[in-house]
NUKOL-178302 format. One record per residue (C-alpha): residue number from 1; x, y, z. Coordinates in Angstrom, 2 decimals. Layout:
<k = NUM c1 = X c2 = Y c3 = Z>
...
END
This chain:
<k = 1 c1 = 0.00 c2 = 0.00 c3 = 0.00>
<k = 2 c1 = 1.21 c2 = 3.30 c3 = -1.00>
<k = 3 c1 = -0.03 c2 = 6.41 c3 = 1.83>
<k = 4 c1 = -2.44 c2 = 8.65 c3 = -0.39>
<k = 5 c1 = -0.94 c2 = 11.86 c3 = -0.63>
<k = 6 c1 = -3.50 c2 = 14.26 c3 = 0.97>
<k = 7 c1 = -3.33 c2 = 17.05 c3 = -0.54>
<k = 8 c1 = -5.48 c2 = 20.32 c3 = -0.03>
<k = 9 c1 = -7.93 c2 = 20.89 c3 = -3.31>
<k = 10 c1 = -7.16 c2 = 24.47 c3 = -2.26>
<k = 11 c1 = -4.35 c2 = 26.05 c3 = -3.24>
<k = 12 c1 = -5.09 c2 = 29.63 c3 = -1.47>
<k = 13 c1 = -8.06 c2 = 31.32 c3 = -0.87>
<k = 14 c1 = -8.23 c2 = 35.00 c3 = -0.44>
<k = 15 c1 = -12.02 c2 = 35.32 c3 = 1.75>
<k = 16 c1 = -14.63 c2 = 34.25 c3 = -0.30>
<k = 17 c1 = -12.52 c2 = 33.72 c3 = -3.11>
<k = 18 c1 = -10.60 c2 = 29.92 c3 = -3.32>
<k = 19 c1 = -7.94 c2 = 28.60 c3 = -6.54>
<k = 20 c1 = -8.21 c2 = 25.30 c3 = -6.73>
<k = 21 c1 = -6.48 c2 = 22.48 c3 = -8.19>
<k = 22 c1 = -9.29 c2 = 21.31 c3 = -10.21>
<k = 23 c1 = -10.00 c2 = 24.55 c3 = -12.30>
<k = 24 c1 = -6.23 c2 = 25.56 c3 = -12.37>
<k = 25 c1 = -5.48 c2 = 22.02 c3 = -13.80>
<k = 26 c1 = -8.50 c2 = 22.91 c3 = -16.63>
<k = 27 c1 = -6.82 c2 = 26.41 c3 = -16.94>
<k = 28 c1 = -3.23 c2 = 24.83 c3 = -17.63>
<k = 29 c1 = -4.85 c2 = 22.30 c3 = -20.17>
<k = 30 c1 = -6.41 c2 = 25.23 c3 = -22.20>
<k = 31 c1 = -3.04 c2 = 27.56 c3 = -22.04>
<k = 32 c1 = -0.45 c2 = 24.00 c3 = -23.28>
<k = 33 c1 = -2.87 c2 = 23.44 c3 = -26.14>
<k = 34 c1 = -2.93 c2 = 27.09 c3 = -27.10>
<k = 35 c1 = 0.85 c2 = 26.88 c3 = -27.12>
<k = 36 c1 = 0.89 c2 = 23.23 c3 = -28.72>
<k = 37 c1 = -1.46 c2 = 24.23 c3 = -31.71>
<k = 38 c1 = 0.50 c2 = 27.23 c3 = -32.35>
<k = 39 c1 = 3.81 c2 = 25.39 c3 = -32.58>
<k = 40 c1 = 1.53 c2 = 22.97 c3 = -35.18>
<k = 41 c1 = 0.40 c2 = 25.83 c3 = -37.10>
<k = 42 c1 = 3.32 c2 = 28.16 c3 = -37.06>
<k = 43 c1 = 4.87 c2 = 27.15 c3 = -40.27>
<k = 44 c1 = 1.72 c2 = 25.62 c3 = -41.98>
<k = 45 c1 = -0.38 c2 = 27.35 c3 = -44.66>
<k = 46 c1 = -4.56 c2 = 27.59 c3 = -44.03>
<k = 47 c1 = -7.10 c2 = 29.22 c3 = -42.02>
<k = 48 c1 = -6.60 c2 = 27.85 c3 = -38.33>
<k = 49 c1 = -3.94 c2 = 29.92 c3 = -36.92>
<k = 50 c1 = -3.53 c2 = 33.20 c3 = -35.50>
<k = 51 c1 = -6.34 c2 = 34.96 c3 = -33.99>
<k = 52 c1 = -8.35 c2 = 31.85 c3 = -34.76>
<k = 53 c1 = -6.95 c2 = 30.04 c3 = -31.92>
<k = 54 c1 = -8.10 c2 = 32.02 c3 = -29.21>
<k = 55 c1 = -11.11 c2 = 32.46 c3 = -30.75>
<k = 56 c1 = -11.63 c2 = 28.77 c3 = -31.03>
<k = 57 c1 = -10.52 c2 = 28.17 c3 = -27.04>
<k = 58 c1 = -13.56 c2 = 30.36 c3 = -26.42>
<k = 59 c1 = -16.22 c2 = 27.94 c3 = -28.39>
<k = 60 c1 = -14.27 c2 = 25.04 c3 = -26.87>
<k = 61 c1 = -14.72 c2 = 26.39 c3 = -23.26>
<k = 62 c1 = -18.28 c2 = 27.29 c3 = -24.22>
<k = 63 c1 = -18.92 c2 = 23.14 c3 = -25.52>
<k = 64 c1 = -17.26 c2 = 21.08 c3 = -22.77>
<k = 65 c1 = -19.11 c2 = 23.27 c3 = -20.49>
<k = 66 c1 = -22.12 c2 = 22.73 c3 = -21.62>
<k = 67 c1 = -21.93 c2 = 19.80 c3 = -22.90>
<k = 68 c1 = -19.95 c2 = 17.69 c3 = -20.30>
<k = 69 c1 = -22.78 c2 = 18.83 c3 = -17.55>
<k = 70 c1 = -25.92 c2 = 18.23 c3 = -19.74>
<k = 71 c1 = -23.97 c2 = 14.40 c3 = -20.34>
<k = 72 c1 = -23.46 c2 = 14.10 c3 = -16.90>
<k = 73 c1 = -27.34 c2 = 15.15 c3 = -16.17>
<k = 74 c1 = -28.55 c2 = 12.68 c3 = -19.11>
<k = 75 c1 = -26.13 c2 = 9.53 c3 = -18.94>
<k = 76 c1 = -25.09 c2 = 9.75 c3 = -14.93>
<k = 77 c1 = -27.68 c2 = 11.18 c3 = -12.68>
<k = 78 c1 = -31.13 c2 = 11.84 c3 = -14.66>
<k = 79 c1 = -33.58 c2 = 10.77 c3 = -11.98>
<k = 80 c1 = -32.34 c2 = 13.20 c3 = -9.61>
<k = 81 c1 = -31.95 c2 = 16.00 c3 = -11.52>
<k = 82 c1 = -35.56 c2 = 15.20 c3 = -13.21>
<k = 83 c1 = -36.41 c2 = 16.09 c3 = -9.38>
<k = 84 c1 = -34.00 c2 = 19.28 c3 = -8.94>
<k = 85 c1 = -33.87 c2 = 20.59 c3 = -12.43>
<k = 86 c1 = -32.80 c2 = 23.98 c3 = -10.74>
<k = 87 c1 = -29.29 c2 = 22.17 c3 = -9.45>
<k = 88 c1 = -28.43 c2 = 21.61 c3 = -13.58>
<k = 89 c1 = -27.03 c2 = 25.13 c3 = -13.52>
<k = 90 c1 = -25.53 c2 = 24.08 c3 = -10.04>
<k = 91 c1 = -21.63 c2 = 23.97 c3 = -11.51>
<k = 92 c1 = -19.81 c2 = 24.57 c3 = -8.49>
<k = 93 c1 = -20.78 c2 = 20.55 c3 = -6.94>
<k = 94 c1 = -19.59 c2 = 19.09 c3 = -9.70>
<k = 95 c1 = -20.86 c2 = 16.54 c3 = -12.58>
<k = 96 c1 = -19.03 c2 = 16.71 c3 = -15.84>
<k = 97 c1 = -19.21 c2 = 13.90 c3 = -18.29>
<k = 98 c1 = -16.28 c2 = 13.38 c3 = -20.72>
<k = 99 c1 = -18.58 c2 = 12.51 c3 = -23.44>
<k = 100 c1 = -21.12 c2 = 14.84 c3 = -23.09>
<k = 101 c1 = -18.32 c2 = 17.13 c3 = -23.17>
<k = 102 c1 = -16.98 c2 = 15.86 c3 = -26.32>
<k = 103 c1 = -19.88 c2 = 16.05 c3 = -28.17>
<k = 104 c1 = -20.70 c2 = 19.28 c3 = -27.19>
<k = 105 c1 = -16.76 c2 = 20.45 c3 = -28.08>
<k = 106 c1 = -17.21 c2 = 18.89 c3 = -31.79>
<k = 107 c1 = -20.87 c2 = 20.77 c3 = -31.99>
<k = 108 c1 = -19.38 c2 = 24.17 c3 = -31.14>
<k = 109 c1 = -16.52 c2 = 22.95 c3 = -33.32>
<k = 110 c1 = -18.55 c2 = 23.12 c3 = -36.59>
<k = 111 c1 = -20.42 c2 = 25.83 c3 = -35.97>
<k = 112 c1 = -16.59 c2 = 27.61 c3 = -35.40>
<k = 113 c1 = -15.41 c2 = 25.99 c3 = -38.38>
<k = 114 c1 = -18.92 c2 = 26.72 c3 = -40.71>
<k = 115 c1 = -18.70 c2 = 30.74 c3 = -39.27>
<k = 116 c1 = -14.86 c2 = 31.20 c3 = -40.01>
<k = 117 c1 = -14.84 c2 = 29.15 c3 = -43.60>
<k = 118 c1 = -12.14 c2 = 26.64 c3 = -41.89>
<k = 119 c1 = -12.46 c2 = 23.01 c3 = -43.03>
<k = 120 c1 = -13.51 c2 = 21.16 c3 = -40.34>
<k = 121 c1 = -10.60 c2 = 18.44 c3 = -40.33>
<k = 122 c1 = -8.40 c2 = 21.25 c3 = -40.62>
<k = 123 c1 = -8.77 c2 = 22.67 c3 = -37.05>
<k = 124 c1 = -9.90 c2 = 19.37 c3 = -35.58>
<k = 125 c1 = -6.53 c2 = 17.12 c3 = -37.15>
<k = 126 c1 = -4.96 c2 = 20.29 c3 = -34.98>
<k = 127 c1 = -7.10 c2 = 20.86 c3 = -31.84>
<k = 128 c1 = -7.15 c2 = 16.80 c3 = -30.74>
<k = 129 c1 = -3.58 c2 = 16.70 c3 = -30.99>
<k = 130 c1 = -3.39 c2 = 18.56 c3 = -27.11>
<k = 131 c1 = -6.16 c2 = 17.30 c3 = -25.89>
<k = 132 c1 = -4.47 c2 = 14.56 c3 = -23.82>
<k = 133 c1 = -2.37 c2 = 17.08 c3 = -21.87>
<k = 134 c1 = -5.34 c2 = 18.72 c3 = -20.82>
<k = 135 c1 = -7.37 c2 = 15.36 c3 = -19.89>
<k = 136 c1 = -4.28 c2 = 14.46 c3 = -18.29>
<k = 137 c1 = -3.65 c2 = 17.07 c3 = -16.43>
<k = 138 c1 = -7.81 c2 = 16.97 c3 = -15.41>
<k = 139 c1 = -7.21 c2 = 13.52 c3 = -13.92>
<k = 140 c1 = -4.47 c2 = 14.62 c3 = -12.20>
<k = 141 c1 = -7.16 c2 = 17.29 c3 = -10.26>
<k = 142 c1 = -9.08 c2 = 14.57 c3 = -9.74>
<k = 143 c1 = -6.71 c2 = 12.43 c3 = -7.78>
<k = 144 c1 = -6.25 c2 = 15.40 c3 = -5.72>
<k = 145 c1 = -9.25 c2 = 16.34 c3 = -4.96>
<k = 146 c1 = -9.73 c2 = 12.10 c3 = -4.15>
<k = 147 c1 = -12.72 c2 = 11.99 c3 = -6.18>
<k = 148 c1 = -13.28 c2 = 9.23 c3 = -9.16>
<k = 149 c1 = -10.91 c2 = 6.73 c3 = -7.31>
<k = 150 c1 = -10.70 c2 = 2.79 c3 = -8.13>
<k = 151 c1 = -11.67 c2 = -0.28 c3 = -7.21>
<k = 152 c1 = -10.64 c2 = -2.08 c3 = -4.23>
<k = 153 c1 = -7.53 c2 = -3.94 c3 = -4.65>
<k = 154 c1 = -4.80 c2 = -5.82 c3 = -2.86>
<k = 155 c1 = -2.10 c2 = -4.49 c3 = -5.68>
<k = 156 c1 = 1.39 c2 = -3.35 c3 = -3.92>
<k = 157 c1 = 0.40 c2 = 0.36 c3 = -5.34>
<k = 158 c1 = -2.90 c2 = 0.75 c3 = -3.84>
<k = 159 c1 = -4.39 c2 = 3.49 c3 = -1.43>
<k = 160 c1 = -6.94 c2 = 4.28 c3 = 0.88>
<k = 161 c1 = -8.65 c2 = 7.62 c3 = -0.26>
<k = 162 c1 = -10.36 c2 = 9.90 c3 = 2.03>
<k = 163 c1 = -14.28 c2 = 9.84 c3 = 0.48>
<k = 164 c1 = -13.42 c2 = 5.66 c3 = -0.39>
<k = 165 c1 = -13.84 c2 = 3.77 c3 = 3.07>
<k = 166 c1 = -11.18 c2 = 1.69 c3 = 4.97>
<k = 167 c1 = -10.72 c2 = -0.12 c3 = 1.53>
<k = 168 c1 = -7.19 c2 = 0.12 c3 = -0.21>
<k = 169 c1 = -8.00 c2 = 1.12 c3 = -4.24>
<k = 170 c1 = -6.59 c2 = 1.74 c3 = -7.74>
<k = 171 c1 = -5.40 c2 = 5.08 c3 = -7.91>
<k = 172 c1 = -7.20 c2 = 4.66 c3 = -11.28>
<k = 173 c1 = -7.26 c2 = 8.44 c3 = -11.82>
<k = 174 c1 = -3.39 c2 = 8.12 c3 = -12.15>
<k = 175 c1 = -3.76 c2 = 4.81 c3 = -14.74>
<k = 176 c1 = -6.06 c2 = 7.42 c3 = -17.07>
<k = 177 c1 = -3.52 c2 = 10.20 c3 = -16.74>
<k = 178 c1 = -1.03 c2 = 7.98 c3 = -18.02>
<k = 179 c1 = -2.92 c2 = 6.19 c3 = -20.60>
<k = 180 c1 = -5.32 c2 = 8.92 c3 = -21.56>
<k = 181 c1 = -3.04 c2 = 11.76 c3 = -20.86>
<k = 182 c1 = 0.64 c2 = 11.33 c3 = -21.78>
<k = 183 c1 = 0.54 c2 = 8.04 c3 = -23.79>
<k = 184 c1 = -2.30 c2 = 9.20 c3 = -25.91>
<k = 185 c1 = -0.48 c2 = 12.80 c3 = -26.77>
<k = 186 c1 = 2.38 c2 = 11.16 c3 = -27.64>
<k = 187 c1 = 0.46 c2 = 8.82 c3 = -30.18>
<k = 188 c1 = -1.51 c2 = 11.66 c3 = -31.27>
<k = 189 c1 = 1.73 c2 = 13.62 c3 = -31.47>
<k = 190 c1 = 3.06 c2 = 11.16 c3 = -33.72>
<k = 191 c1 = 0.25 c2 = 10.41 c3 = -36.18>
<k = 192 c1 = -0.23 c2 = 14.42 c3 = -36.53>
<k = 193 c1 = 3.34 c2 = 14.76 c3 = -37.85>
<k = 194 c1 = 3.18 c2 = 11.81 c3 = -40.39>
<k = 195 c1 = -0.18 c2 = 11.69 c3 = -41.36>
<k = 196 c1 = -1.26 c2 = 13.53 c3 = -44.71>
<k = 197 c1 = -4.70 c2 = 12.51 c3 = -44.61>
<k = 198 c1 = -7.42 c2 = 15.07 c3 = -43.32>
<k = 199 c1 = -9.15 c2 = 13.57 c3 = -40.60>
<k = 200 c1 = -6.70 c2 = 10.34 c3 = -39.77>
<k = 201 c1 = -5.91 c2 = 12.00 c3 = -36.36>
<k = 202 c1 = -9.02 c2 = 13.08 c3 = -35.43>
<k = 203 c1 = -10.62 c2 = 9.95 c3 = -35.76>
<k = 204 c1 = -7.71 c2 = 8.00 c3 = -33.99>
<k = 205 c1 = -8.02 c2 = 10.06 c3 = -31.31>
<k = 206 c1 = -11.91 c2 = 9.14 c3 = -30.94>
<k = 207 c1 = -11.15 c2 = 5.45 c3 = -31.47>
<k = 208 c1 = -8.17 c2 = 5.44 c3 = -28.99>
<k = 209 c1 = -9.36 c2 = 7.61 c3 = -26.44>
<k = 210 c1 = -12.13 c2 = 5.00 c3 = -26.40>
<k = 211 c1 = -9.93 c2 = 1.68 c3 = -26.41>
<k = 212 c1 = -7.74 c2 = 3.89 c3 = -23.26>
<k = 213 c1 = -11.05 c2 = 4.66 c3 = -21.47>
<k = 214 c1 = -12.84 c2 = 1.43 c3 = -21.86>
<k = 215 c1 = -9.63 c2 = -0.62 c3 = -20.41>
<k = 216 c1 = -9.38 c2 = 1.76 c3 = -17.40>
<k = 217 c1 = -12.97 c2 = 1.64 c3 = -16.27>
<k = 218 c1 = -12.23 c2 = -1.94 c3 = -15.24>
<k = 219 c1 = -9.88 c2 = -0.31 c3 = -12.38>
<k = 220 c1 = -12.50 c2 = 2.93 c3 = -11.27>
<k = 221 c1 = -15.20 c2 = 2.29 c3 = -8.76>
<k = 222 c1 = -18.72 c2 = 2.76 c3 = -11.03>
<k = 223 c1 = -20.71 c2 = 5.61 c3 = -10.11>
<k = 224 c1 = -22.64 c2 = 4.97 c3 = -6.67>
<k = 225 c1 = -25.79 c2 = 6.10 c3 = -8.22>
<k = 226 c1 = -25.39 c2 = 3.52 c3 = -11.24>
<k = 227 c1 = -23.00 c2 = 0.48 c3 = -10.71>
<k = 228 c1 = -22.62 c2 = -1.80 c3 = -13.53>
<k = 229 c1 = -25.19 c2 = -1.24 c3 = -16.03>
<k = 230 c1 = -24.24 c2 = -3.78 c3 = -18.86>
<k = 231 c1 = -23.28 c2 = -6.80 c3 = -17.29>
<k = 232 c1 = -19.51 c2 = -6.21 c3 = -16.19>
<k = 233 c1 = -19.93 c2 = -3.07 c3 = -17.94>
<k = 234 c1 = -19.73 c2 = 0.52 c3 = -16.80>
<k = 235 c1 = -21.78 c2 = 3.93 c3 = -17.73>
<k = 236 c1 = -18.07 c2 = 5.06 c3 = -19.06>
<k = 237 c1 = -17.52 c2 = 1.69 c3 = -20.81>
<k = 238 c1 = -20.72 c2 = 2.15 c3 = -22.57>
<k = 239 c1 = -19.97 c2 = 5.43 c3 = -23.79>
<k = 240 c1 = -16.47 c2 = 4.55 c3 = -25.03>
<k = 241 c1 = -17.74 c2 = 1.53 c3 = -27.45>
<k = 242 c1 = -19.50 c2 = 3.93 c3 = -30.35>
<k = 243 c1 = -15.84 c2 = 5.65 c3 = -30.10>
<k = 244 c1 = -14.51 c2 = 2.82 c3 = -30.65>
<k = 245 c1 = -16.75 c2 = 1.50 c3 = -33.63>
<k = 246 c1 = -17.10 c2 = 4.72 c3 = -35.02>
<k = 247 c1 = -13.85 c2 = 5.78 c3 = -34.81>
<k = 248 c1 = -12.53 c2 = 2.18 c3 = -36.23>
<k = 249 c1 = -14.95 c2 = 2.96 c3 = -39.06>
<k = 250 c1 = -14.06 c2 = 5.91 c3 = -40.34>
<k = 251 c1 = -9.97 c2 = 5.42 c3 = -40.58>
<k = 252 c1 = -10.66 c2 = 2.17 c3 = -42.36>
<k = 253 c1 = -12.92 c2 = 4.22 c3 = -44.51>
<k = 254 c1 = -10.73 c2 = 7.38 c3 = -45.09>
<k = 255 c1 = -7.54 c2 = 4.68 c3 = -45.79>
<k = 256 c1 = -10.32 c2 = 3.12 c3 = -49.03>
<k = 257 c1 = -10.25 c2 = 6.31 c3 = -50.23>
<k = 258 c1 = -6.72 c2 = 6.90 c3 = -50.48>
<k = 259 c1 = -6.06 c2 = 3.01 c3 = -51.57>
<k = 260 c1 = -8.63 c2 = 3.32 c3 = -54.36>
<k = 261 c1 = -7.64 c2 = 5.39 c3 = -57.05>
<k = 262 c1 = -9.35 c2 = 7.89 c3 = -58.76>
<k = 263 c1 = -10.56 c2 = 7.31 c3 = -62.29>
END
């Protein structure tokens, strides 16, 4: 057993006011993958650099916002927030799904793209490439803050969290900042620099990220409210296999088009 590390969520608070891990973490992710898409775009002709960068961080912010909570409300916790619909807006106690957030960050994404003339794949081949880092570094908050830990375990690495009982768990937030964080940027890092084909790392990124999350969610206690839902199958599990599919799908369907020639 390794002694969990416990360390304040706060970093200082000035009266009412607190920083916090969680939100700096988020704040870090967005300022790396500013910097990390304007090393990508520094040198390269098109429409997604620049000004359009910032500008795009703001539609981002705007789409995991939005839609990580409403996923959270829909997929995680519907019946009680059917009962409390005033606690959707209710940010500050947390609640934000991944893949709600995702889909709400590719929605915002087109709309960006369709308003600025930018071909999709051209901005998101560029804006997954950082992604990790900032996932990553979100985990990361979460293993501070002791929230989202693992399963129980007897492995010689496990720890006894604060909100998790006597039991001794996967630090599985630190497996999916490893796997989903630094192992999936430098993949992503990779593929970005070799590929030629418009939308070959977008669509690994959705097909990995979904192979990375669907392996770890065999180490993370299930949601209290939910448990298994699919026979050994998590909420998060479930989520991650149209990534998968879909994601599968369309790089075996974008590598026919470049194998077939054109008449």
């Amino acid at each position: 057993m390794i002694p969990y590390p416990e360390i304040s969520p706060v970093i200082f608070s000035i009266g009412p006011f607190q920083l916090r891990w969680y939100g700096t973490m988020y704040l870090l992710g967005f300022a790396v993958g500013y910097l990390v898409m304007r090393k990508l775009t520094g040198k390269r002709e098109g429409k997604f650099k620049g000004d359009a960068l910032l500008d795009f961080l703001g539609y981002v912010a705007l789409g995991l916002v939005v839609g990580g909570r409403l996923g959270y409300v829909l997929f995680y916790n519907l019946d009680y927030y059917l009962q409390r619909p005033w606690e959707i807006v209710a940010l500050w106690k947390g609640g934000l799904s991944f893949h709600g957030g995702f889909v709400g960050v590719i929605l915002t994404g087109i709309w960006f793209s369709r308003r600025r003339g930018i071909p999709f794949y051209e901005m998101a081949d560029t804006a997954i490439i950082p992604l990790p880092i900032g996932l990553g570094l979100g985990r990361i908050g979460n293993f501070i803050n002791g929230e989202l830990f693992g399963r129980p375990t007897r492995v010689p690495w496990c720890m006894v969290f604060p909100n998790g009982g006597p039991q001794c768990r996967h630090p599985s937030q630190l497996y999916e900042a490893l796997l989903e964080g630094l192992v999936l940027f430098l993949v992503m890092w990779t593929v970005g620099k070799r590929s030629k084909q418009p939308g070959v790392p977008f669509w690994t990124f959705v097909a990995l990220y979904g192979v990375a999350r669907f392996l770890v969610e065999f180490t993370r206690e299930p949601d209290p409210q939910l448990g298994l839902i699919l026979g050994p199958f998590s909420m998060g599990q479930v989520l991650s296999m149209p990534m998968i599919f879909l994601g599968a799908a369309m790089l075996w369907t974008l590598k026919r088009k470049v194998a077939v020639p054109r008449p």
